[in-house]
C-alpha positions in Angstrom: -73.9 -21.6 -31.7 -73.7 -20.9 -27.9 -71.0 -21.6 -25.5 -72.8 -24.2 -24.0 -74.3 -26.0 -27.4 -70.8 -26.0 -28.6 -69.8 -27.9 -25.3 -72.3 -30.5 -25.3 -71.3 -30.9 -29.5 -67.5 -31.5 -28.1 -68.5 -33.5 -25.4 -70.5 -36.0 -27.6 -67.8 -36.5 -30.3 -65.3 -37.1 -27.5 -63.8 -33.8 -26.7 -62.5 -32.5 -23.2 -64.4 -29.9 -22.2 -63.2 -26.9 -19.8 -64.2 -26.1 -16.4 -64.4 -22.6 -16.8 -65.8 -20.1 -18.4 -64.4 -19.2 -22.1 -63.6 -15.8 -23.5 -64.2 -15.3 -26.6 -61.7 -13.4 -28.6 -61.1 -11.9 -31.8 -57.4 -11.3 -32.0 -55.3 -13.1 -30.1 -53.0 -14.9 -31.8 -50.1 -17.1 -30.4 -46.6 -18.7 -31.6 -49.0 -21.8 -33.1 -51.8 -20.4 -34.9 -55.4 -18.0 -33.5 -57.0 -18.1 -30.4 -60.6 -18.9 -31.0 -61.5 -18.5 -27.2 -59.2 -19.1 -24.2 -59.8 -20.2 -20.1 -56.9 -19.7 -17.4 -56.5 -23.6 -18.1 -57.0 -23.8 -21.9 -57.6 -22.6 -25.1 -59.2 -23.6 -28.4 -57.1 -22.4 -31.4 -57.6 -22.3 -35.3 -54.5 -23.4 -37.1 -54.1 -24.3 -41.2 -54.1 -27.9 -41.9 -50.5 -28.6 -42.1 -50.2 -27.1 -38.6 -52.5 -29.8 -37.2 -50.3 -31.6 -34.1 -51.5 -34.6 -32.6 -53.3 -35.3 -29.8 -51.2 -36.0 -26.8 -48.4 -33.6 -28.0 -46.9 -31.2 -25.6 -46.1 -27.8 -27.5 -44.9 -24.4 -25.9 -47.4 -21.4 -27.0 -45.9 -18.0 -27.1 -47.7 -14.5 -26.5 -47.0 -10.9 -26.5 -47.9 -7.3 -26.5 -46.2 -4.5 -27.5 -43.9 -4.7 -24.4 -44.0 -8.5 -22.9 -43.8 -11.5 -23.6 -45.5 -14.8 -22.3 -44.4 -18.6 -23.1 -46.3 -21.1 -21.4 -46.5 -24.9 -22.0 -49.9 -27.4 -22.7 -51.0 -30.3 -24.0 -53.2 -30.9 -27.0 -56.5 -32.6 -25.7 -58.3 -33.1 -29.2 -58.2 -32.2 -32.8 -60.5 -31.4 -35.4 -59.4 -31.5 -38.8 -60.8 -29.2 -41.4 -63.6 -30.3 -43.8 -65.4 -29.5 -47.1 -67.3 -26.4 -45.3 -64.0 -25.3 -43.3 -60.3 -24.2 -44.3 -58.8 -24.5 -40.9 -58.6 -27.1 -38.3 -59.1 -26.4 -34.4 -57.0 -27.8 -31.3 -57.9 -27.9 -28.1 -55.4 -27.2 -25.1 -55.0 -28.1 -21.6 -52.2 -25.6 -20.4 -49.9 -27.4 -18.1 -50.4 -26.1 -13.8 -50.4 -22.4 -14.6 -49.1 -20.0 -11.6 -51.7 -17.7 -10.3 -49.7 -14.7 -11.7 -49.6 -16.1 -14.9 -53.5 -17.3 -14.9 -54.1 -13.8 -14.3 -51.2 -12.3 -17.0 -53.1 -14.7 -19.8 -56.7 -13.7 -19.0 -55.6 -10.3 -18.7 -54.0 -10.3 -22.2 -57.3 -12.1 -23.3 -59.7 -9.1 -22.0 -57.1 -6.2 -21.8 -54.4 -6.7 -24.5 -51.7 -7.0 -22.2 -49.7 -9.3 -20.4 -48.8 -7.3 -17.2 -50.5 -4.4 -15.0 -48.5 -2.1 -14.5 -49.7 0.0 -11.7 -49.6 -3.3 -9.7 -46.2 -5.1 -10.5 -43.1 -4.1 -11.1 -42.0 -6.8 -13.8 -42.0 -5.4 -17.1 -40.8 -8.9 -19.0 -42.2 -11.9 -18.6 -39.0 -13.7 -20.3 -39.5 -16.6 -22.9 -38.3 -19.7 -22.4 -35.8 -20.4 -24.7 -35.2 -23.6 -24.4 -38.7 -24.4 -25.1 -38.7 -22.5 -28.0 -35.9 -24.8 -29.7 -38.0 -27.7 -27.7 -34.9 -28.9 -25.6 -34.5 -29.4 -22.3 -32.1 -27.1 -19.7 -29.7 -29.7 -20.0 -29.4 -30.0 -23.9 -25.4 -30.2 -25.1 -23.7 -27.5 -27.5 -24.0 -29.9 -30.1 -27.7 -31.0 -29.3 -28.5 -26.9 -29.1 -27.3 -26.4 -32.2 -29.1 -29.8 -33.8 -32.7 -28.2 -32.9 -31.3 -24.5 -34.2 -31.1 -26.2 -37.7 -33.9 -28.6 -37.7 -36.4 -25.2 -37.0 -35.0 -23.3 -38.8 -34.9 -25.4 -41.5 -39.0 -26.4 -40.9 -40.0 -22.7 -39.9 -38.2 -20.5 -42.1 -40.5 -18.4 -44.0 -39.5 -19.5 -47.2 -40.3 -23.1 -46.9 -43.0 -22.9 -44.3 -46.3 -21.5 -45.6 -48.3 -21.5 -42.0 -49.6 -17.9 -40.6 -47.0 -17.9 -38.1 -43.7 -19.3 -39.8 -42.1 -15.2 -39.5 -42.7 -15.1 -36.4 -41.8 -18.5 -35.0 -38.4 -18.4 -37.3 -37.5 -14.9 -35.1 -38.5 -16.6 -31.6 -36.2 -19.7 -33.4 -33.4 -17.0 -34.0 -33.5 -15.4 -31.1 -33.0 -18.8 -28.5 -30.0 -19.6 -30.9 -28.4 -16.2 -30.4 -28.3 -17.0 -26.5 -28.1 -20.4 -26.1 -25.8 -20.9 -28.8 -23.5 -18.7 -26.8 -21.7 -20.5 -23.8 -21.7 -16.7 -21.7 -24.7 -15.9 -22.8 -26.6 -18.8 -21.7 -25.0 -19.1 -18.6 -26.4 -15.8 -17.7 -29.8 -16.7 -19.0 -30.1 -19.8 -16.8 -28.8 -17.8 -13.8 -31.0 -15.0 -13.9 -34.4 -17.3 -14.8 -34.1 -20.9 -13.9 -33.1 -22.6 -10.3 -29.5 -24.0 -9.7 -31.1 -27.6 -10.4 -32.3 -26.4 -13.8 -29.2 -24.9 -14.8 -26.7 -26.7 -17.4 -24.4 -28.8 -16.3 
C-alpha cells in the first residue's frame, strides 16, 4: 500500500496524519518498540500487544548508534491494536517541538545510521535525559527517585517483562539510577545539561 493510500486509510478511521514526508525504514528501533517509518515531527512504530500505550500518553523515545545517544519526548496521537491477520500493534507519534539540530540528528539517523555529523559538529554525545528515563521531573525527591528506580525496574526487568525491548530499557533504567541516585553525581548532571531553573532544588 502507498504512502499516500495508507494516509487516506488513517485519515478515515480517525488517525492524525503528518505533514511531511515519511521515511520508510527497516531498522530503526527505539527505547519503545520499531520504527515503521519516521518524519522530523513523528513516527509510526510497531510494538507487541502488551506494549500498547494509550492515546494521549506522553512517553520519552530513546535512540542510538554505536557512539550517540538521542532521547526525545512525544505524544501518542492514535493506536491500532493488533488483529487476527496481525501480531503487533502500531502507534502513532507526534514528537514534542523538536530543535532544528535535533530534527536534523533524527532524520539523519533515519537515512544515515547516525545521530551526529561529524565533520560538521563538534558534539559527540547527545546526552539522555535521565530523568525522563525514570519518567520524573528535575525536581523529583531522593525518596521519589528512588520510588520510580524500583517501580521500572520491577516492570522492565528482563525476567518479568517479555517486550522486544525490556534489556535494553532495564540498562537505560539502571543507568539514570546510577546518577541520580547519587546526590554528587546528579548535581553534576543537572549542571552540565539543564538551566539553573531546571536544576534540583
Amino acid at each position: 500500500m502507498s504512502n499516500s493510500q495508507n494516509d487516506n486509510s488513517e485519515q478515515k478511521q480517525g488517525y492524525h496524519t503528518r505533514n511531511e514526508s515519511r521515511l520508510g525504514i527497516d531498522n530503526l528501533h527505539c527505547c519503545k518498540g520499531r520504527v515503521a517509518d519516521i518524519t522530523g515531527s513523528g513516527m509510526r512504530m510497531i510494538v507487541a500487544p502488551s506494549d500498547l500505550p494509550e492515546i494521549g500518553d506522553v512517553q520519552s523515545y530513546t535512540f542510538s548508534d554505536s557512539t550517540d545517544v538521542l532521547t526525545i519526548s512525544g505524544t501518542v496521537k492514535w493506536v491500532r491494536k493488533p488483529t487476527a491477520f496481525t501480531r503487533r500493534g502500531e502507534v502513532g507519534i507526534e514528537f514534542t517541538k523538536l530543535e532544528p539540530e535535533i530534527r536534523d540528528s533524527i532524520i539523519r539517523l533515519a537515512v544515515q545510521g547516525k545521530i551526529n555529523d561529524s565533520i560538521k559538529s563538534d558534539i559527540h554525545v547527545i546526552y539522555p535525559n535521565l530523568y525522563a528515563a525514570l519518567e520524573i521531573n528535575h525536581h523529583a525527591s531522593h525518596d521519589e527517585i528512588q520510588a520510580a528506580y524500583r517501580k521500572h525496574a520491577k516492570q522492565w526487568h528482563p525476567d518479568v517483562s517479555k517486550a522486544m525491548n525490556a534489556t535494553q530499557r532495564f540498562e537505560e533504567i539502571q543507568q539514570a539510577y546510577s546518577v541520580l541516585g547519587d546526590e554528587t553525581k546528579r548535581a553534576q548532571y543537572d549542571a552540565r545539561f539543564f538551566t539553573k531553573d531546571q536544576q534540583a532544588a
